[in-house]
C-alpha positions as CSV (number, residue, x, y, z in Angstrom):
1,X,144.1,118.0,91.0
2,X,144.9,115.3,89.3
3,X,144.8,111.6,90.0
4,X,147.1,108.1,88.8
5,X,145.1,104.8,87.1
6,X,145.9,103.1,89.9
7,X,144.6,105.6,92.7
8,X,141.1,106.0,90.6
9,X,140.9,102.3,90.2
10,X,141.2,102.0,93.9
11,X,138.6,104.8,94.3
12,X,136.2,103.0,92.2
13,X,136.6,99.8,92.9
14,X,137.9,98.7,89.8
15,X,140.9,96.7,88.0
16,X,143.6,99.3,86.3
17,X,143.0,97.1,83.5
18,X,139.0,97.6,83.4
19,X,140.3,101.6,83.3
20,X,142.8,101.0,80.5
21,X,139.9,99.1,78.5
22,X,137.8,101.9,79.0
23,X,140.7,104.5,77.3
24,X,141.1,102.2,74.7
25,X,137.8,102.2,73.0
26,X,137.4,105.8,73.8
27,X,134.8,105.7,76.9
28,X,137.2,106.8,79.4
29,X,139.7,108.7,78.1
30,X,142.3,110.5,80.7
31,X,142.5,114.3,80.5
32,X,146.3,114.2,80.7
33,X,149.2,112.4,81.0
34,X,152.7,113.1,83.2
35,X,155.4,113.8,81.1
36,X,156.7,110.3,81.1
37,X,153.4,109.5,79.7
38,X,151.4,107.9,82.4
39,X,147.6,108.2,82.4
40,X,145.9,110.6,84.8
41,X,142.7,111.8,85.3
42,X,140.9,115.1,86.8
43,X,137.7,115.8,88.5
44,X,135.7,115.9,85.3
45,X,137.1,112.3,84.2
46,X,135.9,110.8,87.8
47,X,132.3,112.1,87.0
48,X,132.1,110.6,83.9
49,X,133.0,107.1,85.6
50,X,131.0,107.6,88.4
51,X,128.2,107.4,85.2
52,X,129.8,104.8,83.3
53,X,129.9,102.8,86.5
54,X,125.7,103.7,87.0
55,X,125.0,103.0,83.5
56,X,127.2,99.5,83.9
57,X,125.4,98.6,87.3
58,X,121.9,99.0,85.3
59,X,122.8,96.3,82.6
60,X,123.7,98.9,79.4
61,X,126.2,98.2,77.3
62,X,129.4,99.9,76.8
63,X,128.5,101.3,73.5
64,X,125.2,102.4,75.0
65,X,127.0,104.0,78.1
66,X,129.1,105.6,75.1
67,X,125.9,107.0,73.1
68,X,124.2,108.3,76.2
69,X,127.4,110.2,77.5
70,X,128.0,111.3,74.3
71,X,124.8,113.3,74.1
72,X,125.3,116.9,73.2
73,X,121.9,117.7,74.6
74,X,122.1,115.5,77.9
75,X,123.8,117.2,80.9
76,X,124.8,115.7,84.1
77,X,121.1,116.0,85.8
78,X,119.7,114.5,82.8
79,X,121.6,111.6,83.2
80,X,120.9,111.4,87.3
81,X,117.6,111.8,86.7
82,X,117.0,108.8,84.2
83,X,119.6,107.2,86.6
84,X,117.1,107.1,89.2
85,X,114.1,106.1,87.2
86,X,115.9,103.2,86.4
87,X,116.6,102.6,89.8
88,X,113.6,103.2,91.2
89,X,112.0,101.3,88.5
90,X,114.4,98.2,89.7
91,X,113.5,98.7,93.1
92,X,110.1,98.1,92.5
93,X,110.6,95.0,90.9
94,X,113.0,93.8,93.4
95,X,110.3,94.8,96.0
96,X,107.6,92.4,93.9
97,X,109.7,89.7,93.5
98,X,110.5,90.0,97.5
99,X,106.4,89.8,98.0
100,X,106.3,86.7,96.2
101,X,108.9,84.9,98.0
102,X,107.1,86.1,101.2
103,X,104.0,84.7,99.9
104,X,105.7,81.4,98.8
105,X,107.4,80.8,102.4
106,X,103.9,81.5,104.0
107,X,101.9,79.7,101.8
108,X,104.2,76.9,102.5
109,X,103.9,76.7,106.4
110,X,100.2,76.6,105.5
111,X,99.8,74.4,103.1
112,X,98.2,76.2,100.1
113,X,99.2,73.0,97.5
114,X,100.0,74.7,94.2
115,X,102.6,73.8,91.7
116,X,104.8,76.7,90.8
117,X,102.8,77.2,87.6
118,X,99.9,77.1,89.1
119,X,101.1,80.4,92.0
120,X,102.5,82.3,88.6
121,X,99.2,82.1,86.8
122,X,96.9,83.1,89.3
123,X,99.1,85.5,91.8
124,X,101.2,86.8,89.3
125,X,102.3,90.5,91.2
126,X,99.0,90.0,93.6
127,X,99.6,88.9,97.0
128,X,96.5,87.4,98.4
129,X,98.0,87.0,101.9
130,X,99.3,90.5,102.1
131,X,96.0,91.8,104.2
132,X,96.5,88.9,106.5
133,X,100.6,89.3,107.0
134,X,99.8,92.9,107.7
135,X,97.3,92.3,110.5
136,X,99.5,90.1,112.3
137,X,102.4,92.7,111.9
138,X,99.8,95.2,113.6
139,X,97.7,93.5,116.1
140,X,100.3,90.5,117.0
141,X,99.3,86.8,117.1
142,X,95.8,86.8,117.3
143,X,92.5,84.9,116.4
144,X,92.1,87.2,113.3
145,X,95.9,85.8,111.9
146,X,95.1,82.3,113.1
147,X,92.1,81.8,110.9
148,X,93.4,83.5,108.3
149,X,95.6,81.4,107.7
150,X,93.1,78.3,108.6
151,X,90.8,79.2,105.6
152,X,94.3,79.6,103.6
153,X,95.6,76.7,103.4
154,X,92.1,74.8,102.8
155,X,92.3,77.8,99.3
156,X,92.3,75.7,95.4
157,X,93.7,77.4,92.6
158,X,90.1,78.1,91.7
159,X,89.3,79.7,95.0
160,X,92.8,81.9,94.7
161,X,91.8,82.9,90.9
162,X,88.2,84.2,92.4
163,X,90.0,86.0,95.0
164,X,92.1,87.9,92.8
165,X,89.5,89.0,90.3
166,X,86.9,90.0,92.4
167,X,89.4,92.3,94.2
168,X,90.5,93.2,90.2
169,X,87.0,94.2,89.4
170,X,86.6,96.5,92.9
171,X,89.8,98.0,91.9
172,X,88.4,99.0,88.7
173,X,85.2,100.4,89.9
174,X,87.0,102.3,92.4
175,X,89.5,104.3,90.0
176,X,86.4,104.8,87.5
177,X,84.7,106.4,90.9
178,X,87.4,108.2,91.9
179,X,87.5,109.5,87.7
180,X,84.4,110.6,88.2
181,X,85.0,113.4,90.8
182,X,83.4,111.7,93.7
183,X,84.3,112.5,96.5
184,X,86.4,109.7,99.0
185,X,83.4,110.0,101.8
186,X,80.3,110.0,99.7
187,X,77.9,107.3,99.7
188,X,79.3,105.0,96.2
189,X,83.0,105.7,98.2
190,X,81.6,103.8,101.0
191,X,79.9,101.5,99.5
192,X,82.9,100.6,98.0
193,X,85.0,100.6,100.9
194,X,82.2,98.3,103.4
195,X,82.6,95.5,100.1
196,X,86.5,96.0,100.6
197,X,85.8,95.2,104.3
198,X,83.3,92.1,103.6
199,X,86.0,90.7,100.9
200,X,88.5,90.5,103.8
201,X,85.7,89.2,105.9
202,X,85.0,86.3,103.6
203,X,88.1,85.3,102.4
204,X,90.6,86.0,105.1
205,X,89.3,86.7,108.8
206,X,86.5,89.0,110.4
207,X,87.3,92.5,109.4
208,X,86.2,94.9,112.0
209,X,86.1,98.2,111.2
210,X,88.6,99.0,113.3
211,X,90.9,96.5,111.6
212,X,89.8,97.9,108.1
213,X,90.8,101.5,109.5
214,X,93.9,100.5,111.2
215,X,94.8,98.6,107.5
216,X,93.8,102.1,105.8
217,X,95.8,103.9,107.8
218,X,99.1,101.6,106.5
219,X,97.5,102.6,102.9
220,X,99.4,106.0,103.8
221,X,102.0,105.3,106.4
222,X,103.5,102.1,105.0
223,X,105.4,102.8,102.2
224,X,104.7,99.0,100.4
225,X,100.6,100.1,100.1
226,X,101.1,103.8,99.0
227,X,103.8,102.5,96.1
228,X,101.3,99.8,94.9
229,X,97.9,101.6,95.4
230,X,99.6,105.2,93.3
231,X,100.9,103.0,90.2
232,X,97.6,102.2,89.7
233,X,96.5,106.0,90.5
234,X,98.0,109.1,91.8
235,X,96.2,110.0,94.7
236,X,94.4,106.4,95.1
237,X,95.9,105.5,98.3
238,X,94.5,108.8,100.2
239,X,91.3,107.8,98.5
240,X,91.0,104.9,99.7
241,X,91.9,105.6,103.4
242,X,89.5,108.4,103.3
243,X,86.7,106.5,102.1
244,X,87.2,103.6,104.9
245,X,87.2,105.8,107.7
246,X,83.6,107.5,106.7
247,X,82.2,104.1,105.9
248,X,83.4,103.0,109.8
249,X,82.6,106.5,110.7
250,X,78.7,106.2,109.0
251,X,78.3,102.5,110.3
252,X,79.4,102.9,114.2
């Protein structure tokens, strides 16, 4: 079967002209023509726009699209696949900058005064607020939330910076443990975890352990924390929730 410019443009969701470009510097080329010479285009040619039109939507060129088609030793699950790294790789920055915003809006209605350079420099992808935003998601508009967000907005761009690198340095110590082969509920796993439990405590609002279990649990079931916790290790996020539950487990 084979199909007219104008029926593939309105397929795609392009201009006839946009399809015409594409023939002309050899991108999209039309497997045959009807014998008074119009264009038209087969099942094969609709694949390779369906790629053009991925490769487009990710910011390549059209001479790149060109190269990367052109590949004798790419096939059509090579280029999916590195389509959807790319994608994925988008998402997750689309996902960060939606984090920040979030943060911005709250920090606002609080009143954490920082100039814009001053939120860049210290937050950067880091959301200090994320602990308390989850809570209230989980356990509604209680005490917890409320001074959370008290001690919040009373935060200086010095207090913010501390916050971030003392949960930076636990981070660290935490993969190097988890390098190490220990396991998630021995005793340097737990200790570990109960500092995790007194940052919140100290910084945000009082962090029972049933809180810090019901926020490890979200580690795994909310996709947000698994994504963030397994770029920084595969298998991190399991880890973690497994090491929180035996420290609330040991200290009932």
């Amino acid at each position: 079967m084979s199909y007219t410019v104008g029926k593939v443009a309105e397929f795609a969701g392009v201009t006839v002209r946009t399809l015409h470009h594409y023939d002309e510097i050899g991108l999209l080329s039309p497997s045959d023509r009807s014998r008074t010479g119009y264009r038209r285009y087969d099942d094969a040619d609709l694949l390779r726009l369906q790629q053009i039109m991925y490769y487009r939507e990710l910011g390549f060129s059209l001479d790149e699209i060109a190269t990367i088609l052109d590949d004798p030793h790419a096939d059509a699950q090579a280029h999916l696949r590195r389509q959807h790294e790319l994608l994925s790789e988008r998402i997750t920055k689309l996902q960060k900058m939606v984090y920040a915003i979030e943060f911005a809006m709250e920090a606002e209605k609080v009143g954490i005064q920082l100039t814009p350079q001053e939120r860049f420099e210290v937050f950067g992808d880091f959301d200090p607020d994320k602990h308390a935003e989850e809570a209230k998601e989980r356990w509604g508009d209680t005490e917890a939330y409320r001074e959370s967000m008290r001690r919040a907005g009373r935060y200086t761009k010095e207090d913010w910076q501390r916050i971030k690198d003392e949960m930076t340095q636990w981070g660290e110590r935490v993969v190097a443990l988890m390098d190490s082969g220990a396991p998630a509920d021995g005793p340097d796993a737990m200790q570990l975890a109960e500092e995790h439990r007194q940052h919140i405590s100290q910084w945000y609002y009082e962090c029972t352990y049933e809180i810090h279990t019901g926020l490890a649990d979200m580690y795994l079931a909310d996709e947000r924390f698994e994504a963030f916790y397994e770029s920084i290790k595969t298998g991190l996020a399991r880890y973690l929730h497994d090491a929180i539950h035996a420290n609330a487990i040991m200290r009932a």
